[in-house]
C-alpha distance (Angstrom), angle and dihedral (degrees) to the residues before:
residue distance angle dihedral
X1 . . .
X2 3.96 . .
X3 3.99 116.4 .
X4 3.84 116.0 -151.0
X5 4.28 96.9 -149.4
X6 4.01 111.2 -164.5
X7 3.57 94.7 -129.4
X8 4.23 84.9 179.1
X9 3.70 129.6 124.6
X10 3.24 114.3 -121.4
X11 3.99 118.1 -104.0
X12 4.16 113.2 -121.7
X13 3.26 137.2 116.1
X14 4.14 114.0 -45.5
X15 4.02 125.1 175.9
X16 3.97 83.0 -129.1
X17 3.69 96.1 50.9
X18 4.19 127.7 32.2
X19 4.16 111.1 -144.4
X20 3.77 107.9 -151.4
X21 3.57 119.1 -149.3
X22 3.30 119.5 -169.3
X23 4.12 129.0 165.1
X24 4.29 106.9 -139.5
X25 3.69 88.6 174.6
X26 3.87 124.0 25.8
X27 3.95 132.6 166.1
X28 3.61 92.5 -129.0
X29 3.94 87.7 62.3
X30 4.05 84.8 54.9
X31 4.24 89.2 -106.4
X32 3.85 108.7 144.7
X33 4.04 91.7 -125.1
X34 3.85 127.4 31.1
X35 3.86 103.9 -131.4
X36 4.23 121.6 -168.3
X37 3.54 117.5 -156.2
X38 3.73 117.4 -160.7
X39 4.08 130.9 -172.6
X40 3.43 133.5 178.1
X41 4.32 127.6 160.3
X42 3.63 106.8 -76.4
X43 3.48 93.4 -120.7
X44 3.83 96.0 62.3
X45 3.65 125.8 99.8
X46 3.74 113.0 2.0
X47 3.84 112.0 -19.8
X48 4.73 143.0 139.7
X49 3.46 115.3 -92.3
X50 3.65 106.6 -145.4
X51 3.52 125.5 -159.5
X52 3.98 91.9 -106.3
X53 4.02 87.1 68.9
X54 4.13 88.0 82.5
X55 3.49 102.7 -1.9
X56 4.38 113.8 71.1
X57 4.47 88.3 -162.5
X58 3.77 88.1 40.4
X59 3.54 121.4 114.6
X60 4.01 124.6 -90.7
X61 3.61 128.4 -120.8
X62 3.73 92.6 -107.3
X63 4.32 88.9 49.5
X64 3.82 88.7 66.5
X65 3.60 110.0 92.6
X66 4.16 111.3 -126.4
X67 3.96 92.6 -116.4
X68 3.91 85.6 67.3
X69 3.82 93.9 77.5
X70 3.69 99.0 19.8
X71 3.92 132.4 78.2
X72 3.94 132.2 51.1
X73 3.65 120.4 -24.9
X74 3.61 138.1 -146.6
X75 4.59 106.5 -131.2
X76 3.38 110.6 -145.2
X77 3.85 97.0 -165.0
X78 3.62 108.6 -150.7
X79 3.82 93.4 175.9
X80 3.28 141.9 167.7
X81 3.93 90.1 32.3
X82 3.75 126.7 177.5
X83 4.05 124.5 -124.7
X84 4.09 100.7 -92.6
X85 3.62 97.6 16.1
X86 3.80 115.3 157.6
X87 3.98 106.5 -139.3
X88 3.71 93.5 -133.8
X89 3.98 128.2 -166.0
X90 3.85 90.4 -106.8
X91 3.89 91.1 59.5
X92 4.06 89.0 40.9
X93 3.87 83.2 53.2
X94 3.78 98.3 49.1
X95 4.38 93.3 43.9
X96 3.78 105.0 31.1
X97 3.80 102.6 49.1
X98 4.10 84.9 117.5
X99 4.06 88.3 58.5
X100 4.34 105.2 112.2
X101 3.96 125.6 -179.4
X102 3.67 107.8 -75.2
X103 3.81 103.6 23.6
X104 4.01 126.0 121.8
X105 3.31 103.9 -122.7
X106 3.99 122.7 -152.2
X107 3.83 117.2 -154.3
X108 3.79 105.9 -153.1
X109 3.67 117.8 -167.3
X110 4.12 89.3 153.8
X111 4.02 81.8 -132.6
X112 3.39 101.1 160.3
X113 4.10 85.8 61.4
X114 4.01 86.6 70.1
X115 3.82 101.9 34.2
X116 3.74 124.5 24.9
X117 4.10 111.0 -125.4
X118 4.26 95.6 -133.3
X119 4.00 75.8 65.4
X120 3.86 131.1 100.5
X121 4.15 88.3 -138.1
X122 3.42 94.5 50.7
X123 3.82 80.3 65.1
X124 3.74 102.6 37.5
X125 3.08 105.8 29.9
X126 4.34 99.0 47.3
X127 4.26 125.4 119.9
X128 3.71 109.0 -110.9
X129 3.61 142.7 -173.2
X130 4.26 127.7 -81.2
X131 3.52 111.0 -140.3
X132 3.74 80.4 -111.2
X133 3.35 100.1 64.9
X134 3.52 90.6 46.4
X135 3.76 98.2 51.5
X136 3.91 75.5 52.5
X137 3.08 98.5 64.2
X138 3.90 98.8 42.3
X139 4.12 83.7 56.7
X140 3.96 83.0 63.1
X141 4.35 89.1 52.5
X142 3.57 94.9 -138.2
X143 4.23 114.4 -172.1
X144 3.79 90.9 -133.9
X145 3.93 133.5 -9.8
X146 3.92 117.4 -144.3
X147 3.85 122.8 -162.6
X148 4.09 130.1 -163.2
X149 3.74 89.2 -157.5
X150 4.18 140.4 58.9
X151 4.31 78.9 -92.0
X152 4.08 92.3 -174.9
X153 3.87 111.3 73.6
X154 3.57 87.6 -143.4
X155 3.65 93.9 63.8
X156 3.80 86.3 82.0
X157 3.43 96.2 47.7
X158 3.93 88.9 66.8
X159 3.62 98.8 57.3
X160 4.21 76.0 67.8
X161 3.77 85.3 54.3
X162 3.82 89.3 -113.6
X163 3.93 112.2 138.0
X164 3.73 110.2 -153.9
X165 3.91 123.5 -156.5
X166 3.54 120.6 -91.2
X167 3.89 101.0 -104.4
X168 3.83 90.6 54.9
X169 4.13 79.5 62.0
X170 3.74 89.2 73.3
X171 3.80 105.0 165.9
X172 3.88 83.2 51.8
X173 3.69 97.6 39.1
X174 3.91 97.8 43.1
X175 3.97 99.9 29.6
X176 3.59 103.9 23.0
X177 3.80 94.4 44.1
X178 3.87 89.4 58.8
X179 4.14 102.1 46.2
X180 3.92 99.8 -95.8
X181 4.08 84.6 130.0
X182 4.22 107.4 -140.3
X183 3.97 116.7 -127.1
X184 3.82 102.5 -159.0
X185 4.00 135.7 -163.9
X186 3.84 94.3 19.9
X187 4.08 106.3 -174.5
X188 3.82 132.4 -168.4
Protein backbone atom coordinates (compact mmCIF):
# COMPACT_ATOMS: atom_id res chain seq x y z
CA UNK A 1 0.00 0.00 0.00
CA UNK A 2 1.56 3.49 -1.02
CA UNK A 3 2.18 6.09 1.94
CA UNK A 4 2.00 9.80 0.99
CA UNK A 5 4.81 11.21 3.88
CA UNK A 6 4.57 15.20 4.32
CA UNK A 7 8.07 15.75 3.91
CA UNK A 8 7.10 19.84 4.40
CA UNK A 9 8.42 22.31 6.81
CA UNK A 10 6.16 23.65 8.70
CA UNK A 11 5.01 27.39 7.89
CA UNK A 12 5.59 30.01 11.06
CA UNK A 13 7.38 32.67 11.67
CA UNK A 14 11.33 32.35 10.48
CA UNK A 15 14.06 35.30 10.69
CA UNK A 16 14.66 34.35 6.89
CA UNK A 17 11.11 34.51 5.88
CA UNK A 18 8.12 37.01 7.41
CA UNK A 19 4.45 35.06 7.52
CA UNK A 20 1.75 37.66 7.17
CA UNK A 21 -1.40 37.11 8.74
CA UNK A 22 -3.95 39.08 8.02
CA UNK A 23 -7.96 38.54 8.79
CA UNK A 24 -10.09 39.88 5.32
CA UNK A 25 -13.21 38.67 6.88
CA UNK A 26 -13.73 38.33 10.70
CA UNK A 27 -16.95 37.81 12.92
CA UNK A 28 -16.10 40.57 15.08
CA UNK A 29 -16.40 42.92 11.94
CA UNK A 30 -20.11 41.35 11.58
CA UNK A 31 -18.76 39.08 8.25
CA UNK A 32 -20.55 35.67 8.28
CA UNK A 33 -17.02 33.69 8.19
CA UNK A 34 -13.67 34.82 9.71
CA UNK A 35 -11.13 34.29 6.85
CA UNK A 36 -6.96 34.49 7.53
CA UNK A 37 -4.89 35.26 4.75
CA UNK A 38 -1.27 34.38 5.01
CA UNK A 39 1.86 35.24 2.54
CA UNK A 40 5.22 34.58 2.69
CA UNK A 41 8.05 34.60 -0.58
CA UNK A 42 7.52 31.53 -2.45
CA UNK A 43 10.79 30.42 -1.95
CA UNK A 44 10.56 30.20 1.87
CA UNK A 45 10.01 27.16 3.80
CA UNK A 46 9.78 24.09 1.67
CA UNK A 47 8.96 24.94 -1.99
CA UNK A 48 9.99 23.78 -6.46
CA UNK A 49 12.52 25.63 -7.91
CA UNK A 50 11.65 25.99 -11.44
CA UNK A 51 13.90 26.77 -14.04
CA UNK A 52 12.50 30.48 -14.33
CA UNK A 53 14.15 31.16 -10.72
CA UNK A 54 17.75 31.80 -12.65
CA UNK A 55 16.94 31.22 -15.99
CA UNK A 56 14.43 34.33 -17.77
CA UNK A 57 13.40 31.45 -21.03
CA UNK A 58 13.19 28.75 -18.41
CA UNK A 59 10.13 27.14 -17.66
CA UNK A 60 7.54 28.36 -14.86
CA UNK A 61 6.34 26.56 -11.97
CA UNK A 62 2.97 26.05 -13.48
CA UNK A 63 4.88 24.63 -17.08
CA UNK A 64 6.14 21.60 -15.12
CA UNK A 65 3.81 18.88 -15.43
CA UNK A 66 2.66 17.45 -11.70
CA UNK A 67 4.28 13.89 -12.37
CA UNK A 68 7.71 15.77 -12.28
CA UNK A 69 7.77 16.02 -8.47
CA UNK A 70 5.36 13.34 -7.67
CA UNK A 71 5.68 9.43 -7.59
CA UNK A 72 8.27 7.03 -5.85
CA UNK A 73 11.64 8.20 -5.06
CA UNK A 74 14.98 6.85 -4.89
CA UNK A 75 16.73 8.17 -0.86
CA UNK A 76 20.04 8.78 -1.13
CA UNK A 77 20.83 8.80 2.64
CA UNK A 78 23.65 11.00 3.22
CA UNK A 79 23.47 10.59 7.01
CA UNK A 80 25.17 11.20 9.75
CA UNK A 81 26.68 14.43 8.10
CA UNK A 82 29.00 16.89 9.72
CA UNK A 83 28.30 20.87 9.98
CA UNK A 84 30.18 22.19 6.60
CA UNK A 85 30.47 18.99 4.93
CA UNK A 86 30.89 19.17 1.16
CA UNK A 87 28.65 16.25 -0.36
CA UNK A 88 31.32 15.09 -2.67
CA UNK A 89 31.00 12.62 -5.77
CA UNK A 90 32.74 9.83 -3.78
CA UNK A 91 29.97 9.94 -1.05
CA UNK A 92 27.19 10.34 -3.98
CA UNK A 93 28.90 7.16 -5.39
CA UNK A 94 28.90 5.10 -2.23
CA UNK A 95 24.79 6.19 -1.20
CA UNK A 96 23.06 6.69 -4.52
CA UNK A 97 24.01 3.56 -6.44
CA UNK A 98 19.98 2.79 -6.47
CA UNK A 99 19.44 6.34 -8.37
CA UNK A 100 18.08 5.29 -12.36
CA UNK A 101 17.22 7.86 -15.24
CA UNK A 102 13.97 9.38 -14.46
CA UNK A 103 13.67 8.96 -10.68
CA UNK A 104 13.20 11.91 -8.01
CA UNK A 105 15.77 11.56 -5.97
CA UNK A 106 15.66 12.70 -2.14
CA UNK A 107 19.00 13.59 -0.49
CA UNK A 108 18.53 12.92 3.22
CA UNK A 109 21.07 14.20 5.53
CA UNK A 110 18.23 14.32 8.51
CA UNK A 111 19.78 17.98 9.05
CA UNK A 112 17.27 19.50 10.76
CA UNK A 113 17.91 16.65 13.63
CA UNK A 114 21.38 18.51 14.39
CA UNK A 115 20.46 22.17 13.75
CA UNK A 116 17.00 23.56 14.01
CA UNK A 117 15.92 25.47 10.54
CA UNK A 118 14.36 28.95 12.44
CA UNK A 119 18.28 29.04 13.28
CA UNK A 120 21.17 31.05 11.71
CA UNK A 121 23.50 27.62 11.90
CA UNK A 122 21.17 25.63 10.38
CA UNK A 123 21.98 27.99 7.49
CA UNK A 124 25.65 28.53 7.88
CA UNK A 125 26.75 25.95 9.14
CA UNK A 126 24.80 23.05 6.58
CA UNK A 127 26.79 20.19 4.13
CA UNK A 128 26.29 21.10 0.57
CA UNK A 129 26.86 19.94 -2.80
CA UNK A 130 30.46 20.20 -5.07
CA UNK A 131 29.78 20.99 -8.43
CA UNK A 132 30.98 17.47 -8.85
CA UNK A 133 28.56 15.83 -7.20
CA UNK A 134 26.10 17.72 -8.84
CA UNK A 135 27.27 17.17 -12.37
CA UNK A 136 26.96 13.58 -10.87
CA UNK A 137 23.91 13.55 -10.38
CA UNK A 138 22.76 15.23 -13.72
CA UNK A 139 24.82 12.13 -15.47
CA UNK A 140 22.10 9.91 -13.63
CA UNK A 141 18.99 12.35 -15.45
CA UNK A 142 16.98 12.53 -12.51
CA UNK A 143 13.18 14.31 -13.10
CA UNK A 144 13.63 16.44 -9.99
CA UNK A 145 16.27 16.45 -7.08
CA UNK A 146 14.98 17.34 -3.48
CA UNK A 147 17.33 18.39 -0.63
CA UNK A 148 16.68 18.53 3.41
CA UNK A 149 19.46 21.02 3.72
CA UNK A 150 20.56 24.81 2.32
CA UNK A 151 22.43 22.27 -0.61
CA UNK A 152 24.23 25.43 -2.44
CA UNK A 153 27.18 26.79 -0.32
CA UNK A 154 26.25 30.07 -1.40
CA UNK A 155 22.99 29.95 0.25
CA UNK A 156 24.84 30.93 3.43
CA UNK A 157 26.64 33.50 2.03
CA UNK A 158 23.29 35.47 1.53
CA UNK A 159 22.16 35.54 4.97
CA UNK A 160 25.58 38.00 4.97
CA UNK A 161 23.85 39.88 2.21
CA UNK A 162 26.56 38.73 -0.22
CA UNK A 163 25.08 37.64 -3.69
CA UNK A 164 27.34 35.17 -5.33
CA UNK A 165 27.43 34.56 -9.19
CA UNK A 166 25.38 32.09 -10.67
CA UNK A 167 27.98 29.29 -11.37
CA UNK A 168 29.04 29.29 -7.69
CA UNK A 169 25.07 28.17 -7.34
CA UNK A 170 25.95 24.79 -8.69
CA UNK A 171 22.94 22.61 -7.92
CA UNK A 172 21.00 25.48 -9.66
CA UNK A 173 23.44 26.16 -12.33
CA UNK A 174 24.27 22.46 -13.27
CA UNK A 175 20.81 20.74 -12.37
CA UNK A 176 18.44 23.43 -12.53
CA UNK A 177 19.83 24.85 -15.76
CA UNK A 178 19.14 21.46 -17.50
CA UNK A 179 15.29 20.61 -16.24
CA UNK A 180 16.10 18.28 -13.19
CA UNK A 181 13.52 20.71 -11.16
CA UNK A 182 15.14 21.32 -7.31
CA UNK A 183 12.76 20.54 -4.22
CA UNK A 184 14.38 22.54 -1.40
CA UNK A 185 14.12 22.59 2.58
CA UNK A 186 12.65 19.05 2.82
CA UNK A 187 11.73 18.45 6.74
CA UNK A 188 10.74 15.32 8.71
Amino acid sequence: MPRIIDLSMPIEDHFRWPVERHLKSAHARGDLFQVTWLGWPVHGFTHMDSPRHFFANGKTTSAIPLETTVGEAAVVDLTPVAPNQAITVQRLEAAAGQVLPGDIVVMKTCWEQQRAPATAEFWTEAPYMTRAAAEWLLERRPRAVAFDFPQDYTIRLLLQGEVRPLEEHVTHHVLLRNGVILLEYLSN
